[in-house]
N, CA, C and O of each residue as an XYZ file, in Angstrom:
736
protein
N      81.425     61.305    -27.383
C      82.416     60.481    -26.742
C      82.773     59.308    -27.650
O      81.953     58.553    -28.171
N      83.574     59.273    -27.726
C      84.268     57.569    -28.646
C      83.647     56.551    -27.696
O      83.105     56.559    -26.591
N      84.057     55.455    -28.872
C      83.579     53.839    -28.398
C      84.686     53.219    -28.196
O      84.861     52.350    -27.342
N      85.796     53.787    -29.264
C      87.533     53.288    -29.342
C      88.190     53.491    -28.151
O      88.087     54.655    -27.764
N      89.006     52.570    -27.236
C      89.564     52.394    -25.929
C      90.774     53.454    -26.504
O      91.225     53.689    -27.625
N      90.972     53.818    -25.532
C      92.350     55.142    -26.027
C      92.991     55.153    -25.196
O      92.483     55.026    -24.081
N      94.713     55.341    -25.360
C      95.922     55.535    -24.167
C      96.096     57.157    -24.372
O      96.106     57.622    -25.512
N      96.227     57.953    -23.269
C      96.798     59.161    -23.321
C      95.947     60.505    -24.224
O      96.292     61.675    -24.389
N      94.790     59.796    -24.667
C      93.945     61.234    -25.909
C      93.895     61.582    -24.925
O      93.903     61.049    -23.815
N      93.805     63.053    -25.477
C      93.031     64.685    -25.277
C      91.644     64.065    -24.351
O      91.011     63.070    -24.703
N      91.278     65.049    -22.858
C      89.782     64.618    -22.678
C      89.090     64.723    -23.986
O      89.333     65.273    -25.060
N      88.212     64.050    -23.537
C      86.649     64.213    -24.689
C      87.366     64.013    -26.011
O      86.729     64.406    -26.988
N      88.265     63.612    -26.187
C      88.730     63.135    -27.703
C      88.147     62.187    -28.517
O      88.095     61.098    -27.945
N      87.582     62.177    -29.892
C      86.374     61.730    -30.329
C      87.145     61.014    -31.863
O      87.245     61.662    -32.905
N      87.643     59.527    -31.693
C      88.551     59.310    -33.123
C      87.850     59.053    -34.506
O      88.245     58.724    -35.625
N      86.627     59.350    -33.934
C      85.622     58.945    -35.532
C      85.030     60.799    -35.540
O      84.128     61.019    -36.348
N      85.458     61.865    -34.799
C      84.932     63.343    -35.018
C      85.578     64.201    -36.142
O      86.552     63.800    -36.779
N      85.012     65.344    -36.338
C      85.379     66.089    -37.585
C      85.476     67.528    -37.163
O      84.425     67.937    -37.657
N      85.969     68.472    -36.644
C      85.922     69.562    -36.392
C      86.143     70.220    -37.255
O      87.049     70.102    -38.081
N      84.869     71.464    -37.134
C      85.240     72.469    -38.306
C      86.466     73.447    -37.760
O      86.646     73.733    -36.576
N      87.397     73.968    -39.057
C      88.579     74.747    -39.036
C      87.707     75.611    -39.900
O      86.629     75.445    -40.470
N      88.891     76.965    -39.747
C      88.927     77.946    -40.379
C      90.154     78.161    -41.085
O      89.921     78.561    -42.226
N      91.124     78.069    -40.884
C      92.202     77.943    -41.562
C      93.090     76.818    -41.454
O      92.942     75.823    -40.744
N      94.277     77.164    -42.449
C      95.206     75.918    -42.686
C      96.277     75.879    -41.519
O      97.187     75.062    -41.659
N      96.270     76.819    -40.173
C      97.566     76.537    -39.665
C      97.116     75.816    -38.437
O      97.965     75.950    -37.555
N      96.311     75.252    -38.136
C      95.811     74.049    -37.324
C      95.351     75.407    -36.027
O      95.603     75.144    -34.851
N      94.738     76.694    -36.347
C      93.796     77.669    -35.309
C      92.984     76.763    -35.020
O      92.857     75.772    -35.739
N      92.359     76.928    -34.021
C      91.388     76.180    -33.031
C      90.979     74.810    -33.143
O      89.845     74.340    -33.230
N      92.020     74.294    -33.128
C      92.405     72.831    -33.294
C      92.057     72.417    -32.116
O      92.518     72.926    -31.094
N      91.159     71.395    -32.113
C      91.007     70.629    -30.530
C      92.134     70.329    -29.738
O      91.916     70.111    -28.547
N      93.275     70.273    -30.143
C      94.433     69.887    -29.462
C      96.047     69.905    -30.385
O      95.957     70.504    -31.456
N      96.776     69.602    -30.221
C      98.175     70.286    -30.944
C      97.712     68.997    -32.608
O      97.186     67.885    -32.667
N      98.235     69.899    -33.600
C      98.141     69.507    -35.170
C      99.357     68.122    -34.275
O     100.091     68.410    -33.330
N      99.240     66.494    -34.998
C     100.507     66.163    -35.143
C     100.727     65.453    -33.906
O     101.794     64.948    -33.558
N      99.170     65.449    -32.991
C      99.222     64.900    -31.361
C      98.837     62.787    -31.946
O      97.963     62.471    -32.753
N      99.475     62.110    -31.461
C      99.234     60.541    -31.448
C      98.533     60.398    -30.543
O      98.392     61.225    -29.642
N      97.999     59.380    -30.621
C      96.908     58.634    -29.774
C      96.836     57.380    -29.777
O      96.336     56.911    -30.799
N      97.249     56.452    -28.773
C      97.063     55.222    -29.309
C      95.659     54.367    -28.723
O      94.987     54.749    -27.766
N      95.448     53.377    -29.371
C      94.531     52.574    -28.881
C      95.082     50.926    -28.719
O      95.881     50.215    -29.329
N      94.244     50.777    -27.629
C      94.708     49.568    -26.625
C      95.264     48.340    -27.951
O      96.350     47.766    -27.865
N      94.326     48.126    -29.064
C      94.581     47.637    -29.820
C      96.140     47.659    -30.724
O      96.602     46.681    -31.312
N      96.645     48.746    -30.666
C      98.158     48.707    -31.712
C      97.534     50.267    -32.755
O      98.331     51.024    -33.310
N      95.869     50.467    -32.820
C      95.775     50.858    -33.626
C      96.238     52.613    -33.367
O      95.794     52.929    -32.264
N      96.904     53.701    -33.966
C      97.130     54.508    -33.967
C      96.519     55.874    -34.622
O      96.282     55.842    -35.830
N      96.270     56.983    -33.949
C      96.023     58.139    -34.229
C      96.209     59.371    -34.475
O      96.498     59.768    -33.346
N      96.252     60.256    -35.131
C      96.996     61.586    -35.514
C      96.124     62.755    -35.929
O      95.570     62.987    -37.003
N      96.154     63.468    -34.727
C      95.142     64.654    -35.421
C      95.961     65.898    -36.509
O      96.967     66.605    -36.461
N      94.842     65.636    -37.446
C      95.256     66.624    -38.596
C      94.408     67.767    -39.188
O      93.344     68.289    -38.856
N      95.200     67.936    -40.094
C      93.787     69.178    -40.841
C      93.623     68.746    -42.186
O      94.586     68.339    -42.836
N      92.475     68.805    -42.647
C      92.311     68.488    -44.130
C      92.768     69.910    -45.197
O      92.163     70.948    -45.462
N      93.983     69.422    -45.585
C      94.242     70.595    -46.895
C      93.288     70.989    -48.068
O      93.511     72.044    -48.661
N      92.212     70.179    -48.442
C      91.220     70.073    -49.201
C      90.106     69.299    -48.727
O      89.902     69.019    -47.546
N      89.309     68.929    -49.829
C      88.305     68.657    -49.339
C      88.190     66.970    -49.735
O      88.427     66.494    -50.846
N      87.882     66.427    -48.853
C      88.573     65.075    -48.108
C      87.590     64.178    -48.683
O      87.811     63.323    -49.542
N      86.613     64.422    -48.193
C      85.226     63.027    -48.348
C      84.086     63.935    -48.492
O      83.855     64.765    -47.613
N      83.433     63.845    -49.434
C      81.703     63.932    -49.585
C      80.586     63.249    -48.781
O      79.487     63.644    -48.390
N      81.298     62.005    -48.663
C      80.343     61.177    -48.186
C      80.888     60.351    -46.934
O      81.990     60.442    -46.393
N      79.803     59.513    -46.620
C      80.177     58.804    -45.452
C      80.098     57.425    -45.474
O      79.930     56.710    -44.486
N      80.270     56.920    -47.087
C      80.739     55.499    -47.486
C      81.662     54.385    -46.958
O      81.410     53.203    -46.722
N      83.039     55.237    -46.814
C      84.417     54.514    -46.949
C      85.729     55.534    -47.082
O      85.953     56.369    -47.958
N      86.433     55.218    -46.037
C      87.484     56.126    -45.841
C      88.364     56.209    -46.711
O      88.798     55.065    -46.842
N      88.864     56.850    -47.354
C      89.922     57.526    -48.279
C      91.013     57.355    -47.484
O      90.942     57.541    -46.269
N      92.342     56.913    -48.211
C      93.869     56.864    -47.829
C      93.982     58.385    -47.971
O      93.392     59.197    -48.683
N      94.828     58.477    -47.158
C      95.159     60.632    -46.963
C      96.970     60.606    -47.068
O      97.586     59.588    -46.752
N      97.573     61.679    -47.482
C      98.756     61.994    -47.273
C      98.952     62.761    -46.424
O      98.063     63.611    -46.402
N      99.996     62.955    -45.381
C     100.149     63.706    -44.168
C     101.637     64.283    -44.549
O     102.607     63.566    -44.798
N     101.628     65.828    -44.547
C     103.238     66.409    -44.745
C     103.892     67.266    -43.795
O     103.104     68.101    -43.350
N     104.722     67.331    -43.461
C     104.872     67.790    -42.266
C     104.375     68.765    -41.833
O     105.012     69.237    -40.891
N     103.318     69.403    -42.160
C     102.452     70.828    -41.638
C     101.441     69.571    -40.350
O     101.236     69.876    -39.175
N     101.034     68.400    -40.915
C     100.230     67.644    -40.848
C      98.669     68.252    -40.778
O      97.732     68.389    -39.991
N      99.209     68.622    -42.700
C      98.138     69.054    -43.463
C      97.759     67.205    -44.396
O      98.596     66.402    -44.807
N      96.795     67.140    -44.424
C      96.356     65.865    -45.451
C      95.557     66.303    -46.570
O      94.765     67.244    -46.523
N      95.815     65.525    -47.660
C      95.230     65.523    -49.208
C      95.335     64.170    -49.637
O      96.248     63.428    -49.276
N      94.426     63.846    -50.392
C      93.650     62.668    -50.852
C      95.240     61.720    -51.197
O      95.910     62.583    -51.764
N      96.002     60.606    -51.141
C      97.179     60.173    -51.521
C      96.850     59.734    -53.000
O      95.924     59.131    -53.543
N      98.513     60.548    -53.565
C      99.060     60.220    -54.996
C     100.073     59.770    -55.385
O     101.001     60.553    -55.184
N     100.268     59.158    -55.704
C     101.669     58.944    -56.419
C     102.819     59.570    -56.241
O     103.935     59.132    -55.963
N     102.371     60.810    -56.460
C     103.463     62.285    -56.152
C     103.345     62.424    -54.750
O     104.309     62.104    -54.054
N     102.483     62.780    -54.319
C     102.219     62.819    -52.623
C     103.091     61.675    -52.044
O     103.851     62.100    -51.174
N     103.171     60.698    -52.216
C     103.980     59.218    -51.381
C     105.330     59.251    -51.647
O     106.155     58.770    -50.871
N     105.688     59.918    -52.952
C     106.737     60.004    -53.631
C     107.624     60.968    -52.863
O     108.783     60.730    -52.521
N     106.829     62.269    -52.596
C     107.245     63.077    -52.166
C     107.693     62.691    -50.391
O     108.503     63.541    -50.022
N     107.446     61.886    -49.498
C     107.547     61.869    -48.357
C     106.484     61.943    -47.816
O     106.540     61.784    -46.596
N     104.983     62.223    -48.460
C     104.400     62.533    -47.187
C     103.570     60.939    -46.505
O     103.514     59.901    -47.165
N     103.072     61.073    -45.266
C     102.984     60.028    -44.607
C     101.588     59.031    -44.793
O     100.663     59.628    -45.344
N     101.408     58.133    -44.556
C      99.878     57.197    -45.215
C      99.168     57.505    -43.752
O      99.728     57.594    -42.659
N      97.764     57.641    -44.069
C      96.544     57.648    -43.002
C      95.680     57.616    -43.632
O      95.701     57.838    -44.843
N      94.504     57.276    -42.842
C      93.078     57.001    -43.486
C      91.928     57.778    -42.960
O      91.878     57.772    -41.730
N      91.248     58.263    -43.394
C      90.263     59.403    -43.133
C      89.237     58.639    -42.177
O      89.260     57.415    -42.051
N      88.514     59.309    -41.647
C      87.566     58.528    -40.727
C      86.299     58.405    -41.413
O      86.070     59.397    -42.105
N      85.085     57.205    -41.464
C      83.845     57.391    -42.490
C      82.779     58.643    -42.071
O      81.699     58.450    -41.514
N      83.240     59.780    -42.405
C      82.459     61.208    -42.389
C      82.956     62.334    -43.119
O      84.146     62.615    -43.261
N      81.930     62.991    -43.594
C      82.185     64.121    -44.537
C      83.141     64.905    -43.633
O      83.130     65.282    -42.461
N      84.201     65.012    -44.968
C      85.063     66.130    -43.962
C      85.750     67.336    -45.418
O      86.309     67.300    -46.514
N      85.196     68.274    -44.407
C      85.413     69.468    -45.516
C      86.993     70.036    -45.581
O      87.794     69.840    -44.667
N      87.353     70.873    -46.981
C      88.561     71.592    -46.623
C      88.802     72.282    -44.674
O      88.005     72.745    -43.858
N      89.801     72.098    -44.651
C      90.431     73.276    -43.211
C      90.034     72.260    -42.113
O      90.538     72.541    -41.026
N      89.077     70.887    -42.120
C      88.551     70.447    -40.989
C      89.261     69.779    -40.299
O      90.089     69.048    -40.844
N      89.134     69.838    -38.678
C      90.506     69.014    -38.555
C      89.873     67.521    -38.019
O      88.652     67.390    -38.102
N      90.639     66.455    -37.502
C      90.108     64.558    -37.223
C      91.218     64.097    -37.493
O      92.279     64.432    -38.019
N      90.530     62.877    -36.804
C      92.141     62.066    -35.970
C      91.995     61.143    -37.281
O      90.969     60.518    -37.545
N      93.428     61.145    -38.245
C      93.846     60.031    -39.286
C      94.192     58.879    -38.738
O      95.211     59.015    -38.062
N      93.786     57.831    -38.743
C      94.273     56.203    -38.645
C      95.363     56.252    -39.549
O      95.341     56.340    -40.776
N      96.827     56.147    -38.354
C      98.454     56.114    -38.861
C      98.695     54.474    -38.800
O      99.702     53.998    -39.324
N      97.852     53.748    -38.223
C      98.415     52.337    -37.898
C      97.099     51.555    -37.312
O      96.157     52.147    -36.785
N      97.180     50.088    -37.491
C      96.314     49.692    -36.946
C      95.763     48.116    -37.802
O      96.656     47.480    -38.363
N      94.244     47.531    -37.865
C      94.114     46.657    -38.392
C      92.252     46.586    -37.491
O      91.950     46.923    -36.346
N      91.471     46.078    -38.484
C      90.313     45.686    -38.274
C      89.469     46.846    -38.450
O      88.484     47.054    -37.742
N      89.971     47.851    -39.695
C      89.310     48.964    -40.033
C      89.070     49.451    -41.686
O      90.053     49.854    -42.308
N      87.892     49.400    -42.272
C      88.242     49.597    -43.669
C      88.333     50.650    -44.644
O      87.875     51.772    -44.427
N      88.770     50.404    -45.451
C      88.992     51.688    -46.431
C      88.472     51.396    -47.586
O      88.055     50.300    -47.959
N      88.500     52.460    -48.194
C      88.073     52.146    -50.048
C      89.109     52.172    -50.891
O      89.803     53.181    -51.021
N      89.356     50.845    -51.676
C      90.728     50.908    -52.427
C      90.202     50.453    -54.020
O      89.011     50.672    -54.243
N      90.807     49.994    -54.850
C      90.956     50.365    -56.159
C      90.026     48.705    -56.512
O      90.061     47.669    -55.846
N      89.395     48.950    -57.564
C      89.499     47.111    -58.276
C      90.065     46.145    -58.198
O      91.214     46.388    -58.565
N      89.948     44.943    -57.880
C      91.009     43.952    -58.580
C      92.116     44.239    -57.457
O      93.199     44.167    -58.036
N      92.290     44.495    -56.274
C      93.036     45.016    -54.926
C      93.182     43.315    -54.972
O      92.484     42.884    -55.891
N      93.607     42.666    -54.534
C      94.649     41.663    -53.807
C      94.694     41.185    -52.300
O      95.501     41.802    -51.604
N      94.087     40.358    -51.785
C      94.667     40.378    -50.795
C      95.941     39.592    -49.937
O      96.498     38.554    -50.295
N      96.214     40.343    -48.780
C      97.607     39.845    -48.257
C      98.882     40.084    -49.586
O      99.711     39.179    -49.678
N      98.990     41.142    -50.454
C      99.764     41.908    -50.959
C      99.491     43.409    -50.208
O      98.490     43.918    -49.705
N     101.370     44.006    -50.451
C     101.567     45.276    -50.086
C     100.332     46.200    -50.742
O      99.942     46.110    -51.906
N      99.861     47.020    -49.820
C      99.317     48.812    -51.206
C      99.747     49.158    -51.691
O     100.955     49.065    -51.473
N      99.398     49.787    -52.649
C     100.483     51.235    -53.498
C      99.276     51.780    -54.016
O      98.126     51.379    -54.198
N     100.058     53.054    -54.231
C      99.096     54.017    -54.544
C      98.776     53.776    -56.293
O      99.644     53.142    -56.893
N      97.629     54.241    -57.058
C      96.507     54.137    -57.917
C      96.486     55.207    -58.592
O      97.127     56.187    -58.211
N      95.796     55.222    -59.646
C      95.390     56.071    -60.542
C      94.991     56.893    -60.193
O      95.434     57.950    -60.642
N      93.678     56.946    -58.960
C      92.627     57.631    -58.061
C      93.080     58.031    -57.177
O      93.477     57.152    -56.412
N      93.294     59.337    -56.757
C      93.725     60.260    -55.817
C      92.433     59.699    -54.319
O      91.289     60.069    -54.057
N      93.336     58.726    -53.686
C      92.314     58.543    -52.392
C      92.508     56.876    -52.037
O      92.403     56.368    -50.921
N      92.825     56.172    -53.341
C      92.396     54.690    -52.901
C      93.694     53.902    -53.321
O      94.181     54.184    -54.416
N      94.158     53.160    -52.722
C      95.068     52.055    -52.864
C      94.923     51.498    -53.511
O      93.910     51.829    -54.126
N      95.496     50.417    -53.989
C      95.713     49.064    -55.097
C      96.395     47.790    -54.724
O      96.843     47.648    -53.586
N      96.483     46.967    -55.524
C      97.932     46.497    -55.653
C      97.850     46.148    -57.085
O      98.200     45.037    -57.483
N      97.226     47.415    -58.166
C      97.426     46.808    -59.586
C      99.238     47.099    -59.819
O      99.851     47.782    -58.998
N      99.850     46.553    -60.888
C     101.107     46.877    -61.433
C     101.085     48.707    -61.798
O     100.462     49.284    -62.690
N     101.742     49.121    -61.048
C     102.549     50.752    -61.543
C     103.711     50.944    -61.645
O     104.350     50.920    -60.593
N     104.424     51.199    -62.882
C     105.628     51.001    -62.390
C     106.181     52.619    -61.557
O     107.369     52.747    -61.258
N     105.466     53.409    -61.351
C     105.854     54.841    -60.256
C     105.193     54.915    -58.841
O     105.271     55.840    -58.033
N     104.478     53.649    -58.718
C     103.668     53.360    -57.671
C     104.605     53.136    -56.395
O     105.621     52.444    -56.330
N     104.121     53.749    -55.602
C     104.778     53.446    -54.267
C     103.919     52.685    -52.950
O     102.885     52.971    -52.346
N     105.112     51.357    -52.833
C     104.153     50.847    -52.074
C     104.169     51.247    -50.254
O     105.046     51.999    -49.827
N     103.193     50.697    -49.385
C     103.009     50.561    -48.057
C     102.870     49.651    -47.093
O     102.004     48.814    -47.348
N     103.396     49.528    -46.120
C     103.071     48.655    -45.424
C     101.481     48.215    -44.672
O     101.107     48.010    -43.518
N     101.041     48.209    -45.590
C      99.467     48.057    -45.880
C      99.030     46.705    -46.688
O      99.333     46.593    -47.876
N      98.320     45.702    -46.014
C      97.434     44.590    -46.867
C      95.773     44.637    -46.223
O      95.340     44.794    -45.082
N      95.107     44.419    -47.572
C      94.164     43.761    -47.420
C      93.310     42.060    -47.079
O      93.478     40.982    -47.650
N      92.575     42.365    -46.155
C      92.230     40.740    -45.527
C      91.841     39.893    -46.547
O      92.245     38.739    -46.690
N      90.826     40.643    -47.459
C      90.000     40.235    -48.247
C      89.781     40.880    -49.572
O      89.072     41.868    -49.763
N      90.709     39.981    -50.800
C      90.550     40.363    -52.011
C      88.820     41.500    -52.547
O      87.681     41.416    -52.086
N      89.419     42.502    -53.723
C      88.249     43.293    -54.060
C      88.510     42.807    -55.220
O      89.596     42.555    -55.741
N      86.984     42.633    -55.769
C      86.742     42.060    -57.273
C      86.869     42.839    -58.388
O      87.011     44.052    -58.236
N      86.845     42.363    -59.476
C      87.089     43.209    -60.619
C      85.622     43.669    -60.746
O      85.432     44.313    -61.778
N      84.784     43.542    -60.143
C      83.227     44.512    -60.829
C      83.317     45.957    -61.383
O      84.071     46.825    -60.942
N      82.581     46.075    -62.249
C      82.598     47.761    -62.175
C      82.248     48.309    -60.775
O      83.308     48.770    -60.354
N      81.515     48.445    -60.068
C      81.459     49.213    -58.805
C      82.934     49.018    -57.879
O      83.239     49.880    -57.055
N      83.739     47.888    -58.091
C      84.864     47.466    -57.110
C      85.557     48.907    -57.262
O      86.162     49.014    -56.196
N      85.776     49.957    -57.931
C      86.419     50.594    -57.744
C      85.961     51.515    -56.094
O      86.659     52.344    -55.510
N      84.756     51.065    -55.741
C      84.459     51.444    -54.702
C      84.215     50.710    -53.860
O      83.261     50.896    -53.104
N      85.288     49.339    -53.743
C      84.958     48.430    -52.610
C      85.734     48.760    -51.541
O      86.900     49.153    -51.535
N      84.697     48.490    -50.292
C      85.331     48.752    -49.238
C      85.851     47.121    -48.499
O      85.193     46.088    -48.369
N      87.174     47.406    -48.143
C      87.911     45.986    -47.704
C      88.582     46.309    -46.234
O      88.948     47.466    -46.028
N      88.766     45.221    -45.114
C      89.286     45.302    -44.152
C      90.770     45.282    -44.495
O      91.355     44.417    -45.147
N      91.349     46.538    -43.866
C      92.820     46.798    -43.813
C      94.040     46.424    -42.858
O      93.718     46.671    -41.696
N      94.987     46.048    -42.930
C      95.570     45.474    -41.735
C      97.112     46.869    -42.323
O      97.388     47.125    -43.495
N      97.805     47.489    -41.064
C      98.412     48.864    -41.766
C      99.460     48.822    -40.615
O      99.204     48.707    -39.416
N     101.018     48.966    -41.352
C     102.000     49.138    -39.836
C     102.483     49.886    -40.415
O     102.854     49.819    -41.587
N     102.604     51.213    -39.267
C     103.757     52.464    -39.793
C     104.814     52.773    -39.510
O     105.377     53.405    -38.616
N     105.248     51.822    -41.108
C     106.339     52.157    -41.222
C     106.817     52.370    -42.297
O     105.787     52.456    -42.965
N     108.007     52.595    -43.306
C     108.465     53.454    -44.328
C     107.436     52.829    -45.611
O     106.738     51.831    -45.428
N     107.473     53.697    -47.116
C     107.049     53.159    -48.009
C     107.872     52.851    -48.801
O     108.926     53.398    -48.477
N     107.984     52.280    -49.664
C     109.339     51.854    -50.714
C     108.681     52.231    -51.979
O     107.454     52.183    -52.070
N     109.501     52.637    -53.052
C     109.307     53.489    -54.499
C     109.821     52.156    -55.633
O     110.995     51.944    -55.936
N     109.089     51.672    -55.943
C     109.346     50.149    -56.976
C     109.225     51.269    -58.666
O     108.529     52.240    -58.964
N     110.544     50.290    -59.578
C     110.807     50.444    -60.600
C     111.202     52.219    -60.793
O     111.899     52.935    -60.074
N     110.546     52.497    -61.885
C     111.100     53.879    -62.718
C     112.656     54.009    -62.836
O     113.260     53.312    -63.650
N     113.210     54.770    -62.145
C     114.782     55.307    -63.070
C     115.575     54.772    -61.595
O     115.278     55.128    -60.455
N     116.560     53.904    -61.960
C     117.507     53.461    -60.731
C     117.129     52.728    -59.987
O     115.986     52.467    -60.362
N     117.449     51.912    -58.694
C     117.086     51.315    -58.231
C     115.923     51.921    -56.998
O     115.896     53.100    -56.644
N     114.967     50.797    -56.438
C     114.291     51.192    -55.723
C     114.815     52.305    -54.478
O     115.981     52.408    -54.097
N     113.844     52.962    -54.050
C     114.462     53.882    -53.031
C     113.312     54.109    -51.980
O     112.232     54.635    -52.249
N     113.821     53.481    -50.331
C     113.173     54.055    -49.303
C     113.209     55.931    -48.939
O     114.026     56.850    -48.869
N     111.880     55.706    -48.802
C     111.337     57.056    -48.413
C     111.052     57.226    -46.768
O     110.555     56.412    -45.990
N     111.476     58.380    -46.563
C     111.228     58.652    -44.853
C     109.848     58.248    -44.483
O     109.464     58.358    -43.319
């Protein structure tokens, strides 16, 4: 059973659970691929399937891309570029095909983002397939995503975990060829 207050989930809907899948077309999915959930808080939910294999560990949640299958893979550059949507994995191993509810929106929840992260600047996506920034890219696309609390330049910071504050809504594509361009 969750601890998270919820409007409208699925009974027995569990926003920190991991269900094993068998395949990619959301088969025996606890409930429809692509279902929202909100919580009393603002914070928002989306059950998905992992297109790959998501998290090893149970450190710090990984930023995910969501495409309209609402299949997720670790977010890239190309992935954000392409349209697909920002969420954050929940802190548990989650294998290829598995399906769990992505954090689409929300605040007072953390993730693992890049070195030298910024806080109270936009995200954008990183070198590292999984973690945010706000270093300079010029193909980087940013989100309506800040951090509370600056991450240091240490060597380990590439694995600091920071409180996220996240509203969903569009990402914007800074620099490269032409002027900036909103993405759905």
């Amino acid at each position: 059973m969750t601890t998270k207050a919820l409007v409208g989930a699925p009974l027995g809907a569990d926003m920190d659970g991991v269900y094993t899948g068998t395949t990619t077309n959301g088969q025996n999915a606890p409930a429809q691929l692509g279902t929202v959930v909100n919580g009393i808080d603002g914070t928002r939910y989306m059950l998905v399937q992992a297109g790959a294999s998501l998290m090893a560990s149970t450190k710090a949640p990984n930023a995910i891309a969501i495409d309209e299958d609402y299949q997720a893979q670790l977010m890239t550059t190309a992935l954000a570029g392409a349209g697909h949507g920002l969420g954050f994995t929940p802190a548990a191993v989650i294998a290829d095909n598995a399906f769990f509810w992505a954090r689409i929106a929300g605040s007072n929840f953390n993730a693992r983002v890049a070195a030298s992260s910024s806080a109270d600047t936009f995200l954008r996506t990183s070198a590292t397939a999984g973690r945010l920034g706000t270093g300079s890219t010029a193909s980087a696309v940013y989100f309506p995503a800040v951090l509370v609390t600056a991450a240091s330049a240490s060597t380990s910071a590439g694995n600091s975990v920071r409180e996220v504050f996240m509203s969903q809504m569009v990402a914007v594509r800074m620099g490269g060829t032409g002027a900036a361009a909103t993405l759905p």
